[in-house]
C-alpha positions as CSV (number, residue, x, y, z in Angstrom):
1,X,0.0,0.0,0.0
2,X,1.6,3.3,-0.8
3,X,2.1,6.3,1.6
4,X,0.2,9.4,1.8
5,X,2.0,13.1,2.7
6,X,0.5,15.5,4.8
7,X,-1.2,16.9,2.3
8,X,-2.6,13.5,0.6
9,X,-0.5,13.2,-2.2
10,X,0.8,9.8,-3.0
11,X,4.8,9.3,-2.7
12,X,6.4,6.1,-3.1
13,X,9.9,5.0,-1.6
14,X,12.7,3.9,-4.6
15,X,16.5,3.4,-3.9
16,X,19.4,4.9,-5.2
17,X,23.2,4.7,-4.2
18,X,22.4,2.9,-1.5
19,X,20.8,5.9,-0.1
20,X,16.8,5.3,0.4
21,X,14.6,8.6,-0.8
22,X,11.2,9.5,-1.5
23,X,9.2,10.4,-5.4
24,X,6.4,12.4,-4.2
25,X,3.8,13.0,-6.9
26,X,2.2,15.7,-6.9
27,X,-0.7,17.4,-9.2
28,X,0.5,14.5,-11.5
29,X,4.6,15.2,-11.3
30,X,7.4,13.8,-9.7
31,X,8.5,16.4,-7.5
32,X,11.9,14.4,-7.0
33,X,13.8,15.4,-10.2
34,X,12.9,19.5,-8.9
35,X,14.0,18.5,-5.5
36,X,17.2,16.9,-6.3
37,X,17.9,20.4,-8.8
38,X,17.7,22.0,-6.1
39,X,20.0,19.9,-3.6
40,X,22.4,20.3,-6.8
41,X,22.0,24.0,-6.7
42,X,22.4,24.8,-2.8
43,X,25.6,22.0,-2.6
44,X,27.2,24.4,-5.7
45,X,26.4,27.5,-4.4
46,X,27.4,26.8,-0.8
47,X,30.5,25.3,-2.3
48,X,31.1,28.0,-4.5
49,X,30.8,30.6,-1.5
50,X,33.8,28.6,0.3
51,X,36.1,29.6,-2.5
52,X,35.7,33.3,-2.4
53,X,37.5,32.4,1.3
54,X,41.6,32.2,1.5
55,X,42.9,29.0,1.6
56,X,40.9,26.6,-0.5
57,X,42.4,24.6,-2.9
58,X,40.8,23.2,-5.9
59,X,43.6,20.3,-6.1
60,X,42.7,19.5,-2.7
61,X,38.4,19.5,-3.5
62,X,39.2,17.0,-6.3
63,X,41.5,14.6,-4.6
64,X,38.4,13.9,-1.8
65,X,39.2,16.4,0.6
66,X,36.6,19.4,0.3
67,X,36.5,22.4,2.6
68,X,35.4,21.4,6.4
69,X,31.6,22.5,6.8
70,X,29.2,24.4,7.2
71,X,28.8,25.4,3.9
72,X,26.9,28.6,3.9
73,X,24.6,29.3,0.9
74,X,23.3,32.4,-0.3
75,X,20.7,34.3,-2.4
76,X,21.0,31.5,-4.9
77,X,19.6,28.5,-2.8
78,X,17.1,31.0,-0.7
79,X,15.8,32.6,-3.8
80,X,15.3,28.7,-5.8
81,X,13.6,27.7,-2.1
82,X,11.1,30.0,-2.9
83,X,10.3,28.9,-6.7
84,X,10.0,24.9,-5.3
85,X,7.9,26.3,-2.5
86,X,5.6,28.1,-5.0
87,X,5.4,24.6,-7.4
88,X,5.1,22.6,-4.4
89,X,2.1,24.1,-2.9
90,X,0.4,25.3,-6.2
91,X,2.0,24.0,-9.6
92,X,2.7,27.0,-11.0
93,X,4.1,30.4,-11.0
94,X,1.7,33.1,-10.2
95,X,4.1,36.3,-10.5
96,X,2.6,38.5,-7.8
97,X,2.7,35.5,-5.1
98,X,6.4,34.8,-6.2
99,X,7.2,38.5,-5.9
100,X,5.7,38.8,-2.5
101,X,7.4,35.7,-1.3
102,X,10.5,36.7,-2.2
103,X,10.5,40.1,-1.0
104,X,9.1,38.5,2.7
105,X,12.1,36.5,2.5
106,X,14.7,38.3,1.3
107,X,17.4,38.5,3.9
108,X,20.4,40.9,2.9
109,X,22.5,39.0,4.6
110,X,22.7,36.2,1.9
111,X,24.2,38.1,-0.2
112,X,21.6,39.5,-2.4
113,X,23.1,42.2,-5.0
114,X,22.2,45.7,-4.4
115,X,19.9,46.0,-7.0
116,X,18.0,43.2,-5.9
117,X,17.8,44.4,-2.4
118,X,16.5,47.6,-3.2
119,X,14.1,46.2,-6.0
120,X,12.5,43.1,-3.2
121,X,12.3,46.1,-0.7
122,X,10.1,48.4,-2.8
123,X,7.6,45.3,-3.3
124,X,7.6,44.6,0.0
125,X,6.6,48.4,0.8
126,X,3.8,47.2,-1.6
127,X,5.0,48.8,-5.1
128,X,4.1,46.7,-7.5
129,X,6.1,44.0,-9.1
130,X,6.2,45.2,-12.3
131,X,7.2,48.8,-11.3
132,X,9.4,47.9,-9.2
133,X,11.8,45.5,-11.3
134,X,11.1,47.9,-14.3
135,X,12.4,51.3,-11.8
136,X,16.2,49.8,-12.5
137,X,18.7,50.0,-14.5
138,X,17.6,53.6,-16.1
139,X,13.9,51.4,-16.7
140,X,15.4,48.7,-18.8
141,X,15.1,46.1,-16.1
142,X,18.0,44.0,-15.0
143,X,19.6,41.6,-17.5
144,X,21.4,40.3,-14.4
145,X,22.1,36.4,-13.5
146,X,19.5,36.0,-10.4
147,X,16.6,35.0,-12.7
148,X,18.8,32.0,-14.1
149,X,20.7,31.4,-10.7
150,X,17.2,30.0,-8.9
151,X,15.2,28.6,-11.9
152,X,17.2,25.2,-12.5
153,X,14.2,22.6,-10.2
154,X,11.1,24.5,-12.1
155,X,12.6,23.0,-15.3
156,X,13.3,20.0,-13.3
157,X,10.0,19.6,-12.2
158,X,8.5,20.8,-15.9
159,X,10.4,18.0,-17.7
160,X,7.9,16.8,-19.7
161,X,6.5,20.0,-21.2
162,X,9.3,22.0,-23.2
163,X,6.7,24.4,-23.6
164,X,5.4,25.0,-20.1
165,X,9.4,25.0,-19.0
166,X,9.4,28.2,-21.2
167,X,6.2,29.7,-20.2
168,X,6.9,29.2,-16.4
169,X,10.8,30.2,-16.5
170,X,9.5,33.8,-18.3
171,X,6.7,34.1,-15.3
172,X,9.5,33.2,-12.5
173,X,12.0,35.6,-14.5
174,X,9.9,38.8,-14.7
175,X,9.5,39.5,-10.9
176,X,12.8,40.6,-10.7
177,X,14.3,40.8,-13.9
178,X,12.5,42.1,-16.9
179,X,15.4,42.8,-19.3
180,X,15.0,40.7,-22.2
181,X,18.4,39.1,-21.6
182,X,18.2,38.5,-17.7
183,X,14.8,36.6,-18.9
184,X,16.3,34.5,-21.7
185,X,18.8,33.7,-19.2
186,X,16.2,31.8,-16.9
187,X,14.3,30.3,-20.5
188,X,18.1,28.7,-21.4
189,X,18.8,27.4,-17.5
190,X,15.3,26.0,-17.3
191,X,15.3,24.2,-20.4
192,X,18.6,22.9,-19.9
193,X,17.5,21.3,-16.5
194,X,14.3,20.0,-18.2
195,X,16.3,18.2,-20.7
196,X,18.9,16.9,-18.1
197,X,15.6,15.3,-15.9
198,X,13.9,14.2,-19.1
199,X,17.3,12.4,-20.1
200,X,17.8,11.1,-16.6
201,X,14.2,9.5,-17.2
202,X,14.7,7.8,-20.2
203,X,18.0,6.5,-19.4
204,X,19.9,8.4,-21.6
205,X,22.8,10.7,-22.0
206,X,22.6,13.3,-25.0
207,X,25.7,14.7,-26.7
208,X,26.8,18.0,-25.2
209,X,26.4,19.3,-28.4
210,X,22.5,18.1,-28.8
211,X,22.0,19.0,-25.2
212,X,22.9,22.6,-26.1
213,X,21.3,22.9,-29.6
214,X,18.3,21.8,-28.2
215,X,18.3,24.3,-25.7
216,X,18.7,26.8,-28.7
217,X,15.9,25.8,-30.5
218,X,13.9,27.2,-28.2
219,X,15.3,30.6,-27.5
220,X,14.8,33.8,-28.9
221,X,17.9,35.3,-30.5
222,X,20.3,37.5,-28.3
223,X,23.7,38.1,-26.6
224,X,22.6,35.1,-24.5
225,X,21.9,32.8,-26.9
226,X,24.4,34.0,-29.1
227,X,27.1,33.0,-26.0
228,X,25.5,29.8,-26.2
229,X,25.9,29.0,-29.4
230,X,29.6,29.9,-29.1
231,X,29.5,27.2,-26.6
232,X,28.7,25.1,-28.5
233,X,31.6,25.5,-31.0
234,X,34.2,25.4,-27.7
235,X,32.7,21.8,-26.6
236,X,36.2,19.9,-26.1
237,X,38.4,23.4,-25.2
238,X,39.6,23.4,-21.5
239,X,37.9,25.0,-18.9
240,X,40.3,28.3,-19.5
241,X,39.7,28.4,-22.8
242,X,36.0,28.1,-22.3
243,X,35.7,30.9,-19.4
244,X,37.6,33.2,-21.6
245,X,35.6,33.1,-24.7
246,X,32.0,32.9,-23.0
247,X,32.6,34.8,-19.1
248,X,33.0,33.3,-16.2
249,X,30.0,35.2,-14.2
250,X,32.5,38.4,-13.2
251,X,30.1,40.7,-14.7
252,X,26.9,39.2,-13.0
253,X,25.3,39.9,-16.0
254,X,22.8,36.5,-17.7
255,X,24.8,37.2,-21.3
256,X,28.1,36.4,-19.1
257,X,27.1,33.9,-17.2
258,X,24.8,31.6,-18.3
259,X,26.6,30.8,-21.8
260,X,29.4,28.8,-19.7
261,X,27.2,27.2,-17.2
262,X,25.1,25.3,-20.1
263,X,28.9,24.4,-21.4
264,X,29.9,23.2,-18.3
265,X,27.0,21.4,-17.3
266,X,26.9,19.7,-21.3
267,X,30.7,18.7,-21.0
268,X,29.9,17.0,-17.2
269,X,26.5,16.3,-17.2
270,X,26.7,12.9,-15.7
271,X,29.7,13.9,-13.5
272,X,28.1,16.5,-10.7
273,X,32.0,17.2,-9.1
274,X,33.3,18.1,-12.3
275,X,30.8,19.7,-13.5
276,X,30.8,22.0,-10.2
277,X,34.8,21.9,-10.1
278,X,34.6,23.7,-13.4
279,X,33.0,26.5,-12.1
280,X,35.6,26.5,-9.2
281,X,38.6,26.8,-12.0
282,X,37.0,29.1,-13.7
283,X,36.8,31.9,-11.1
284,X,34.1,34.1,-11.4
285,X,31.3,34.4,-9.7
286,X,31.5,31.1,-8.7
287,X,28.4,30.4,-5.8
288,X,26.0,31.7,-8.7
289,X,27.8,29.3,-11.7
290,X,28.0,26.5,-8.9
291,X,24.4,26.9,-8.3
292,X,23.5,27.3,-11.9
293,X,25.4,24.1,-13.3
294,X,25.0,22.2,-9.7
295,X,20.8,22.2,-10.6
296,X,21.2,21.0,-14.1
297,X,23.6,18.4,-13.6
298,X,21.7,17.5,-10.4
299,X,18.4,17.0,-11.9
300,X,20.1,14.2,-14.3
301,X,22.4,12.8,-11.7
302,X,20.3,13.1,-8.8
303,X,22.4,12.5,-5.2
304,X,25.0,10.2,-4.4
305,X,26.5,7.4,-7.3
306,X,24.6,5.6,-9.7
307,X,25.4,3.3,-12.9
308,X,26.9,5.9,-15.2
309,X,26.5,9.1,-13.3
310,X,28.5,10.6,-10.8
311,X,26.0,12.4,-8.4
312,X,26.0,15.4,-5.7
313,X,28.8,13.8,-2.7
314,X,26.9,12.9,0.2
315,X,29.5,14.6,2.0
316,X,29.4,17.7,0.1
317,X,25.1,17.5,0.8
318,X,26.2,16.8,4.7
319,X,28.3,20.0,4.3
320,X,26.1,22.2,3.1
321,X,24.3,23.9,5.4
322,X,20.5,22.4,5.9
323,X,17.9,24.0,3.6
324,X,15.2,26.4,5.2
325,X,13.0,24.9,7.2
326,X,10.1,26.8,6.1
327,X,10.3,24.9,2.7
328,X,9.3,21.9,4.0
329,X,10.6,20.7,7.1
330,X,8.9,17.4,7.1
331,X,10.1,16.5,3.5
332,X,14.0,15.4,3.7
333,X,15.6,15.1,7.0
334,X,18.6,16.9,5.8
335,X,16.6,20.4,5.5
């Protein structure tokens, strides 16, 4: 007989690297695939915060030693909390609850930019959304990375609808950021993360090079997309050589950010340390690529080892400093 949840939703118990976890389904998904993006995300963001410190040593990360925890994450993991906590509860992204949610739970502290502080605080004094995101950047909106940074689990969780990843990655995108480039940002991330989940799925593992095209057939033209498609042409260049031809995140911007990410996570996506360990040797703003490539790869690899796929390190996860508890505290133990 199979368990209900608190809220009567069926869930039913599978295996995997010797580590026993839980499918919950949900309005008709599996909410695992968005769940595990999202461990992905906050491992590579809290991971990637730990190299801004003195004294950590990439040689020493991939040789089985990583950085003693607490990991602390950021903006990155609190923000995507708040996009699975929206799909969780309702299924889809209704742009004024999403805005008010994260302006209640903004906390400065986690390293929020400036602009986003100031933009979360105006909703939260009860400007509207659109107003608000639109009031920056001299009213062009911000074509920053935070829209792409936190979106990875709602393509996760939209797997199965290309279309609806699209749709609901635009919606999440436009609280915040409603520059045409900080939104195609979130499109390209979220359909990336669908098509690593969808992969994961049917057992398969595309080429990096079909993995990215595909991603491109869905976006509208642009610097970002125009990055990607130079990644593309550098699959097979060293991590150097691809951080200097696409950006390494330095300029927070989407169009300089999310062009490597979908490289790295194409080159490694059945290999969740390398994949995160490129963002490390490429410098940058490395919590936000960590988080970025950390949900894609994630939501193909899922946690801990399988056949073929090298998932997130239980030890890394142990690290990482536990997820909010007002996302779910009743969920996964390690929250």
């Amino acid at each position: 007989m199979r368990a209900l949840d608190s809220r009567g939703d069926e869930r039913e118990p599978f295996a995997e690297g010797g580590v026993v976890m839980r499918w919950w389904r949900a309005r008709g998904r599996d909410e695992a695939p968005m769940l595990d993006a999202l461990e992905g995300l906050s491992v590579g963001d809290a991971l990637g915060a730990q190299f801004f410190l003195m004294g950590r040593s990439l040689t020493a990360l991939r040789t089985g030693r990583p950085p003693e925890g607490p990991w602390v994450w950021t903006d990155d993991t609190e923000m995507a909390a708040g996009v699975v906590a929206e799909l969780r509860r309702h299924g889809t992204i209704d742009q004024d609850r999403l805005a008010a949610r994260f302006a209640r739970r903004c906390d400065p502290a986690r390293d929020y930019g400036h602009s986003a502080v100031a933009t979360l605080r105006r909703i939260r004094e009860g400007m509207p959304w659109r107003q608000a995101a639109g009031a920056v950047f001299e009213g062009q909106g911000s074509c920053g990375n935070g829209a792409a940074m936190r979106v990875a689990p709602l393509g996760a969780y939209f797997a199965d609808d290309p279309a609806r990843i699209v749709s609901e990655a635009i919606r999440s995108a436009e609280v915040t950021h409603l520059h045409p480039e900080g939104v195609a940002g979130a499109v390209a991330v979220a359909l990336a993360a669908g098509l690593a989940a969808d992969a994961r799925r049917n057992e398969i593992r595309p080429a990096p090079a079909e993995f990215l095209g595909t991603v491109l057939d869905r976006l509208e033209p642009g610097d970002t997309a125009g990055g990607i498609h130079r990644a593309r042409d550098l699959l097979g260049a060293t991590v150097a050589e691809a951080a200097r031809g696409l950006g390494n995140g330095s300029r927070v911007t989407a169009q300089q950010t999310v062009p490597f990410t979908l490289w790295a996570a194409a080159t490694h996506l059945d290999d969740y340390p390398a994949a995160v360990a490129a963002c490390l040797e490429a410098d940058g703003d490395m919590d936000t690529t960590g988080a970025i490539v950390g949900g894609i790869v994630a939501a193909h690899t899922g946690i801990g080892d399988r056949p073929g796929a090298r998932g997130v390190p239980l030890a890394w996860r142990a690290a990482r400093e536990p997820l909010p508890v007002w996302l779910d505290p009743d969920r996964r133990k390690s929250w």
